[in-house]
C-alpha positions in Angstrom: 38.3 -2.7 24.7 37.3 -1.2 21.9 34.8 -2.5 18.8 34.8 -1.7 15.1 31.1 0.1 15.0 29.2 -2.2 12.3 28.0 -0.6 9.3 24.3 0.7 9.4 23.7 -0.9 5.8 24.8 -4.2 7.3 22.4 -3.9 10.2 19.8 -3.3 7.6 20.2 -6.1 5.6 20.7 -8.5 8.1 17.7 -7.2 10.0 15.6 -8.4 7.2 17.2 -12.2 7.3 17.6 -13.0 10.9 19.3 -10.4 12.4 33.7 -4.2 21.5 31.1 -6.0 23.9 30.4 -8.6 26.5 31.8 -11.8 26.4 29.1 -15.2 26.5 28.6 -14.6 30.6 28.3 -11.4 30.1 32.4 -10.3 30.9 34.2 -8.8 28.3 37.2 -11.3 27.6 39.7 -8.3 26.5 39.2 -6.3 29.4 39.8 -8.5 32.2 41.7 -11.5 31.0 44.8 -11.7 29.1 43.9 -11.4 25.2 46.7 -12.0 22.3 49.8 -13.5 22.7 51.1 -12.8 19.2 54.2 -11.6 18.4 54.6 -8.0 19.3 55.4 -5.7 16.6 56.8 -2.5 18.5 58.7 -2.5 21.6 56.7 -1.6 24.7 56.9 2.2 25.4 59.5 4.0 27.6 60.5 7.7 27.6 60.6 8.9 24.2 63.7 10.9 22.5 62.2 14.3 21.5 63.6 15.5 17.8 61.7 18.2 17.4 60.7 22.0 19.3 58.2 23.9 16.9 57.6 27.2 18.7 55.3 27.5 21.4 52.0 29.3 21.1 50.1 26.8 23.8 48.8 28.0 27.3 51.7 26.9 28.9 54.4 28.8 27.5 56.3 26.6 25.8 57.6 23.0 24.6 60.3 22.7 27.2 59.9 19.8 29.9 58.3 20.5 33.1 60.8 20.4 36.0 58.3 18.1 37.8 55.4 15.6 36.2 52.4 17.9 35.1 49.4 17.3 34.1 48.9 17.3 29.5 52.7 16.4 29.5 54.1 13.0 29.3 57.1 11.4 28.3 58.6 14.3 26.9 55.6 15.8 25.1 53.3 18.1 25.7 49.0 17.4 24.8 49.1 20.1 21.9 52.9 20.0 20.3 53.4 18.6 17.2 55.3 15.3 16.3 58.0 14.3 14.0 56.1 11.1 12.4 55.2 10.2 9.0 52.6 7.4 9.2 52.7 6.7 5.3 55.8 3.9 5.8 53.7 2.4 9.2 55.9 3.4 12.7 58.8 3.2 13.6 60.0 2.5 17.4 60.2 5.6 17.8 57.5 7.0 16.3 55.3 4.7 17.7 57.1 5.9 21.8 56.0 9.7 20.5 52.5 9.0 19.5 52.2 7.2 22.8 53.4 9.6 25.0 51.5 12.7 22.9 48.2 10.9 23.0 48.4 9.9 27.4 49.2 13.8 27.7 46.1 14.4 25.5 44.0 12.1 28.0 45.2 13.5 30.6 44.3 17.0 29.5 40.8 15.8 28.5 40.1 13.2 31.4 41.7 15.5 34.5 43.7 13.0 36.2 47.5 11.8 36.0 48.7 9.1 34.6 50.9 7.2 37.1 52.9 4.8 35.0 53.8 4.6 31.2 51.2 1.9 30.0 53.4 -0.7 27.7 51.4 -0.4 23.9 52.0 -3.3 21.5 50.8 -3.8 18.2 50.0 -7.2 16.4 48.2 -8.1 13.1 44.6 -9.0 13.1 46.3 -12.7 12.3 48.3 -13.2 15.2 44.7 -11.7 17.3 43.0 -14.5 15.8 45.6 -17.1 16.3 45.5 -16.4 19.9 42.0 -15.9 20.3 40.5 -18.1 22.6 36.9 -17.9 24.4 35.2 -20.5 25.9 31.7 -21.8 26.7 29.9 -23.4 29.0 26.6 -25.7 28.5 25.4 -23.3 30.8 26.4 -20.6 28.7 24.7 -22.3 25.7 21.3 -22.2 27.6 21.4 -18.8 28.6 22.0 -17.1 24.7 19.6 -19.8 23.4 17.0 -18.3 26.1 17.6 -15.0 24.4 17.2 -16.3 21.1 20.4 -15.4 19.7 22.5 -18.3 19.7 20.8 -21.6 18.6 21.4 -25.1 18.7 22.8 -25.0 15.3 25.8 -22.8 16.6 28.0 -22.2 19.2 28.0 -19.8 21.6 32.2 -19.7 21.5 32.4 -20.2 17.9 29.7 -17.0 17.4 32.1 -14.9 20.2 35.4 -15.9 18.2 34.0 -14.5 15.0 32.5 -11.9 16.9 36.0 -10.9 18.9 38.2 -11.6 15.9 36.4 -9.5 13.3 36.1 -6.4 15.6 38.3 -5.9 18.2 40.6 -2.8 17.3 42.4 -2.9 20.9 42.2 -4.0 24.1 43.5 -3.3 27.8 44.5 -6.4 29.5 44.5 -5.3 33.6 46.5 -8.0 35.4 49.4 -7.4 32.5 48.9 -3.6 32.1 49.3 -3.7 28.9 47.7 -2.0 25.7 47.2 -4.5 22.4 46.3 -2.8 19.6 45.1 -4.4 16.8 46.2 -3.3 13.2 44.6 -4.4 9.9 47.5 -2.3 8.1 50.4 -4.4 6.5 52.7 -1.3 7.8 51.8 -1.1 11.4 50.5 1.6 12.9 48.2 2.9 14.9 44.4 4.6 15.0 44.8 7.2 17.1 40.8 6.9 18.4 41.7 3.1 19.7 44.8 4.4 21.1 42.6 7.1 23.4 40.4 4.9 24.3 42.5 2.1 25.6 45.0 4.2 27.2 41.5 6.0 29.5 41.4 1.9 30.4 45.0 2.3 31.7 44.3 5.3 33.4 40.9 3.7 35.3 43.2 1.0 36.3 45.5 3.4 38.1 42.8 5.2 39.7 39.8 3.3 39.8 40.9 -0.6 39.6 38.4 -2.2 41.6 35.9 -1.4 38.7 37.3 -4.2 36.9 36.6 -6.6 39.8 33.2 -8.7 38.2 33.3 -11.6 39.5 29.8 -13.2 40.8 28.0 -10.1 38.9 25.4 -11.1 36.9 25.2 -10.9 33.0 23.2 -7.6 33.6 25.2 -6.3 36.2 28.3 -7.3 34.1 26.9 -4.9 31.1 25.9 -2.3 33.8 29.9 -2.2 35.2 30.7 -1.8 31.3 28.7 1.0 30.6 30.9 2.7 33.3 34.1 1.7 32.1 33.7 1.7 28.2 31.4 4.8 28.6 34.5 6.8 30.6 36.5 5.2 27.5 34.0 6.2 24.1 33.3 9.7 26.1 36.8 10.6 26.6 37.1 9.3 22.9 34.5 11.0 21.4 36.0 14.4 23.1 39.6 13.7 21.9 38.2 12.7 18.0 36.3 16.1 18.0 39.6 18.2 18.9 41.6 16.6 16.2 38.2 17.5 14.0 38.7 21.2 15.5 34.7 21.1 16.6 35.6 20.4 20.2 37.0 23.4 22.4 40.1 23.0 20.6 42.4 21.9 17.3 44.9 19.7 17.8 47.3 18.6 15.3 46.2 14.8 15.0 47.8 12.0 13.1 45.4 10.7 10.1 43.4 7.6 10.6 44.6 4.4 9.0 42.1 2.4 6.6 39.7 0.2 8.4 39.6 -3.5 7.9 36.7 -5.5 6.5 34.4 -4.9 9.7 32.7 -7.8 11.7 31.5 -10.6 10.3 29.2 -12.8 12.2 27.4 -14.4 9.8 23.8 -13.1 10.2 24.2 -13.0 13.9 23.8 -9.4 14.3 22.0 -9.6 17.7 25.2 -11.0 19.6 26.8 -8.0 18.4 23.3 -5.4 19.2 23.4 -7.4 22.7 27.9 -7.5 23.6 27.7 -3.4 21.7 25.2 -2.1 24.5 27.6 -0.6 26.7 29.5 1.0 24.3 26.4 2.8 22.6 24.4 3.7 26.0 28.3 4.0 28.0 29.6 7.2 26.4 25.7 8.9 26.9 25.7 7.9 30.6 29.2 9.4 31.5 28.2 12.4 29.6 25.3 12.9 31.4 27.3 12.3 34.5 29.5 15.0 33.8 26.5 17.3 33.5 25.4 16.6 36.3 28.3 17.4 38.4 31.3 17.4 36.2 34.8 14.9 36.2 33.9 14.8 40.3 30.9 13.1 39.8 31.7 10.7 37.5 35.3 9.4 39.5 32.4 9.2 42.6 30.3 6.1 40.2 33.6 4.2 40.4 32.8 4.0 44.2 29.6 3.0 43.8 28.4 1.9 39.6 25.9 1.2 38.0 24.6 -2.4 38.8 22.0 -2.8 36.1 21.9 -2.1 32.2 18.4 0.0 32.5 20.5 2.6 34.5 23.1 2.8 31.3 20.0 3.6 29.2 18.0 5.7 31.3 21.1 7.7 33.0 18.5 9.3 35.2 17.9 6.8 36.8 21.5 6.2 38.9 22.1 6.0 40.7 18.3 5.9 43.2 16.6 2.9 41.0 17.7 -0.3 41.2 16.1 -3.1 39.7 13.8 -5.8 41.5 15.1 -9.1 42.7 13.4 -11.4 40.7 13.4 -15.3 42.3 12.7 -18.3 40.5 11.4 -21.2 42.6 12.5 -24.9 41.8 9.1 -26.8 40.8 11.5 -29.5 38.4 10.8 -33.2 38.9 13.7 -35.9 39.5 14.7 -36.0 35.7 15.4 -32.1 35.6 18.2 -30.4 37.7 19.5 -26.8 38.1 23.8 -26.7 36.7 25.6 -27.4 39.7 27.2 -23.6 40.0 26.3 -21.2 42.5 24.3 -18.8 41.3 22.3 -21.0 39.6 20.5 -18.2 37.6 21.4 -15.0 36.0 19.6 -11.7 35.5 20.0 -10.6 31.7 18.7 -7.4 32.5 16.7 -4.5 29.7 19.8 -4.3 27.1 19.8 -8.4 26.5 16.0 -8.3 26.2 16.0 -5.6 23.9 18.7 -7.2 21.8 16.7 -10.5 21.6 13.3 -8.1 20.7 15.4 -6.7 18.3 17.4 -9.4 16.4 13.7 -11.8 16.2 12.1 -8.5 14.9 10.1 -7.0 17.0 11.7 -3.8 17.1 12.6 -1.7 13.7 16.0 -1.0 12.7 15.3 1.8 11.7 14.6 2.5 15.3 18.1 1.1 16.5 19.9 3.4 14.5 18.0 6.7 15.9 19.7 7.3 18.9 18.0 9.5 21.3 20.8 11.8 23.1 24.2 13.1 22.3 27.6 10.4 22.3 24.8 7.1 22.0 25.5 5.3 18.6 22.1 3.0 18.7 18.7 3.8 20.5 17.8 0.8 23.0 14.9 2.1 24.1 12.2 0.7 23.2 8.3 0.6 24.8 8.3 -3.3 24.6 11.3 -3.7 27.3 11.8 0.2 28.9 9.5 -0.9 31.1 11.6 -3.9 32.5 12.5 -3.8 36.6 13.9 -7.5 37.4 14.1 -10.5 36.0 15.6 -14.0 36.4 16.7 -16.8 34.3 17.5 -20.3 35.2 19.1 -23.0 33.0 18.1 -26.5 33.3 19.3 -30.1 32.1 18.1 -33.8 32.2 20.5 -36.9 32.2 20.8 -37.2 28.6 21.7 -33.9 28.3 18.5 -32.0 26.9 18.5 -28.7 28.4 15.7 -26.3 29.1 15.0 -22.9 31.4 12.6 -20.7 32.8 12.8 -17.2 32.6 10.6 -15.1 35.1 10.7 -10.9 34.1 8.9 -8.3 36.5 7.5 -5.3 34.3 6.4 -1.8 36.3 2.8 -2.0 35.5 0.6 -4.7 34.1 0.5 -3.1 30.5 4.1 -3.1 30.5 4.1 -6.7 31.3 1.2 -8.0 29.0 3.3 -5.8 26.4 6.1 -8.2 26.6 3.8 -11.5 26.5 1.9 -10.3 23.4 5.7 -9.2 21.7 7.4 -12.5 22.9 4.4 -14.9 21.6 4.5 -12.8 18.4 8.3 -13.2 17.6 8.0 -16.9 18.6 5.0 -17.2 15.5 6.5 -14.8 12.8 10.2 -15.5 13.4 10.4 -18.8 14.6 7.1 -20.5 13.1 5.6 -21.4 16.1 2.5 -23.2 16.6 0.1 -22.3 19.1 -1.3 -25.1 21.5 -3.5 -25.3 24.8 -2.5 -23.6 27.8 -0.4 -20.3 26.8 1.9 -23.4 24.8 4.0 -22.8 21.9 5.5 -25.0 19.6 8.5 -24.2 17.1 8.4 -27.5 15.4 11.9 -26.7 13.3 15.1 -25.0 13.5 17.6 -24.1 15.8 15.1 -22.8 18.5 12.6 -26.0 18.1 10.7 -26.4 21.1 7.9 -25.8 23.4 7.4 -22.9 25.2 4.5 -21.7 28.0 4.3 -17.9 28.3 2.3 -17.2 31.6 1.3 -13.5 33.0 0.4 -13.1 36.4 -0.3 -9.2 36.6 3.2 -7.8 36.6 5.1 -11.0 36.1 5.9 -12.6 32.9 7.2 -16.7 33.3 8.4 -18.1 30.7 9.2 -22.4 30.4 11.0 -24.1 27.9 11.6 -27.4 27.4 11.9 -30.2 24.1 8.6 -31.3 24.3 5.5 -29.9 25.8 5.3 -32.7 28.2 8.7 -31.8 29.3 7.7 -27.9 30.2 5.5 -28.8 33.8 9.0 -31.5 34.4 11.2 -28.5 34.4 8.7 -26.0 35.8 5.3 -27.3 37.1 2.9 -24.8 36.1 0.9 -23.1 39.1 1.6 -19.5 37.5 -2.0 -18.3 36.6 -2.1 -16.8 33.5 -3.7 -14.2 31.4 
């Protein structure tokens, strides 16, 4: 999937009022489940009907077709010959068949490995996107963004993804079809050539590499962790294939011009769903590039058999693939009125990037800080001292009878400072953001607003707990409180 990057100026300004991704468990709904359903507006590709020969001044001799499949040619075109198109009118079938074709010979050339199949592209208007759009949340779901303190109880977690989704998809891969959808904002359709890269390096890891989009029972951490893989092989092979058309890259290749953008995202103050679902696509592209580095295309096919299983390795590359993060358990100390959702697990991790984002979006991070990324092919900086020191966590919804909900969320932090970091930066968003009120025994209170509740913030040397519940009297009925506390 690919996102429309949000506008730095709009990060400011919604920084100071509240502040192509992860879906609300953590799964990106484009990448793995059938997306759109609109009415196509091109044909799905086949082999393309070549009009044109300019002569030949490429590496290998010459526009003619390969006897046999090779790698930079595809359905009758070659990675650096030129194309017959006008995009000023939108594209034609056939156009569209060429630009197709061009751009899998140009990932091929770039990424090193064959495509084995033409990958069907179809194009529909951001309408028909929308129309079909449909993502779905459970009350499960609802507790675990409300624990990060981006989605409230005044919202919902589905209606904040659909805006979210709808505003800036540009394209998206759909595996079990696969199929490209592209999303155009242009009353002529055509087609960005940047979205088309990236979603046809989806294809390709699907034809190589498709067990990377098996996520089922990973956690919402471990969900973002398998992203940065797959939407970092994506942005990287992106970034290379934007810098060629720019003639800065190794290389100037005749590219078709960009079409306008739309509007951008729109999610209505919400920026840190979009900070939180974006990570992978930021820290992604850095982490494959430091991959390659490391051992070239070689080593980064060998993280397909074994990826990343936690955001903190997507941020700190280093760290893959010999860290992993701590299991982090959560005993049940609820009495009979409070219950864990009946789903197995009954917890989640959210993991560095989620913690950062909430940090972030209830300011206790700078924007100015987000927007200085720290290495080459990262869009935002998520490192931050308040959460890089972050090794485990877990957090566990619960619900009474009527239907209140609460959680507990337990982090473990690599040294004590690290941890007592967190506490101080947690209590201190909970007062300045959300107006809390300080009571006995480590006890907050936010007496209004969407996040209007009581809270108990414990540290136990390198473990931070932290309760919630409606009412303070609630917080030892969902989690007695035997955590000593500093």
């Amino acid at each position: 999937m690919q996102f429309r990057p949000v506008l730095l100026a709009l990060l400011v300004v919604l920084a100071g009022c509240g502040g192509t991704a992860a879906g609300p468990d953590g799964s990106s709904t484009a990448t793995n489940t059938p997306s759109p359903t609109g009415t196509s507006t091109t044909n799905p590709t086949g082999t393309s009907t070549k009009t044109a020969t300019p002569v030949s001044t490429s590496a290998h001799g010459g526009f003619d077709d390969p006897a046999t499949d090779r790698l930079g040619w595809e359905g009758g075109y070659w990675y650096d010959e030129s194309l017959p198109v006008t995009t000023a009118d939108g594209l034609n079938a056939s156009e569209r068949e060429a630009v197709v074709a061009r751009t899998m010979a140009r990932v091929e050339r770039l990424r090193g490995l064959e495509f084995e199949s033409t990958v069907p592209v179809t194009v529909v208007s951001r309408e028909a996107y929308l129309a079909d759009e449909n993502v779905t949340a459970t009350a499960w779901d609802e507790q675990v963004w409300e624990a990060l303190l981006l989605v409230g109880e005044d919202e919902s977690v589905a209606s904040v993804f659909e805006s979210f989704y709808g505003a800036s998809v540009q394209g998206s891969y759909v595996p079990s079809e696969d199929r490209i959808v592209v999303v155009s904002d242009s009353e002529t359709p055509t087609v960005d050539r940047r979205t088309l890269a990236h979603e046809l390096v989806h294809a390709l890891q699907d034809q190589h590499f498709s067990s990377v989009f098996d996520r089922a029972n990973l956690t919402r951490d471990g969900q973002l962790a398998r992203q940065g893989l797959i939407e970092g092989d994506a942005g990287y092979v992106e970034d290379l294939y934007e810098k060629r058309c720019r003639g800065t890259g190794g290389g100037n290749w005749s590219c078709l011009p960009r079409p306008p953008s739309g509007p951008g995202a729109s999610l209505d103050g919400n920026m840190g769903v979009y900070v939180a679902a974006y990570q992978p696509y930021s820290d992604g592209p850095a982490f494959v590039h430091h991959l390659r580095q490391r051992g070239g295309w070689e080593t980064v096919n060998a993280a397909y058999a074994d990826p990343p299983t936690s955001s903190a390795q997507v941020i700190h590359p280093e760290r893959y693939p010999d860290w992993s993060a701590t299991t982090v358990r959560v005993p049940d100390r609820s009495d009979a009125n409070w219950s864990r959702f009946d789903r197995s697990p009954s917890g989640t991790t959210v993991g560095e990037a989620s913690l950062f984002a909430m940090v972030w979006a209830n300011g206790g991070t700078e924007t100015f800080h987000l927007q200085r990324p720290s290495r080459p092919h990262r869009a935002y900086n998520y490192t931050h001292s308040t959460t890089a020191g972050w090794v485990g966590d877990r957090l566990v919804p619960y619900r009474n009878e009527s239907g209140a909900g609460g959680y507990v969320l337990r982090a473990e932090w690599a040294t004590t400072g690290d941890a007592a970091a967190f506490a101080i930066a947690y209590r201190d968003l909970l007062r300045t953001r959300r107006g809390a009120e300080r009571r006995e025994g480590n006890v907050l209170v936010v007496p209004a607003g969407p996040y209007a509740d009581a809270y108990r913030v414990t540290r136990n040397g390198t473990t931070v707990t932290i309760v919630n519940a409606p009412t303070v009297d609630a917080l030892d009925a969902v989690h007695a409180g035997r955590d000593a506390s500093s």
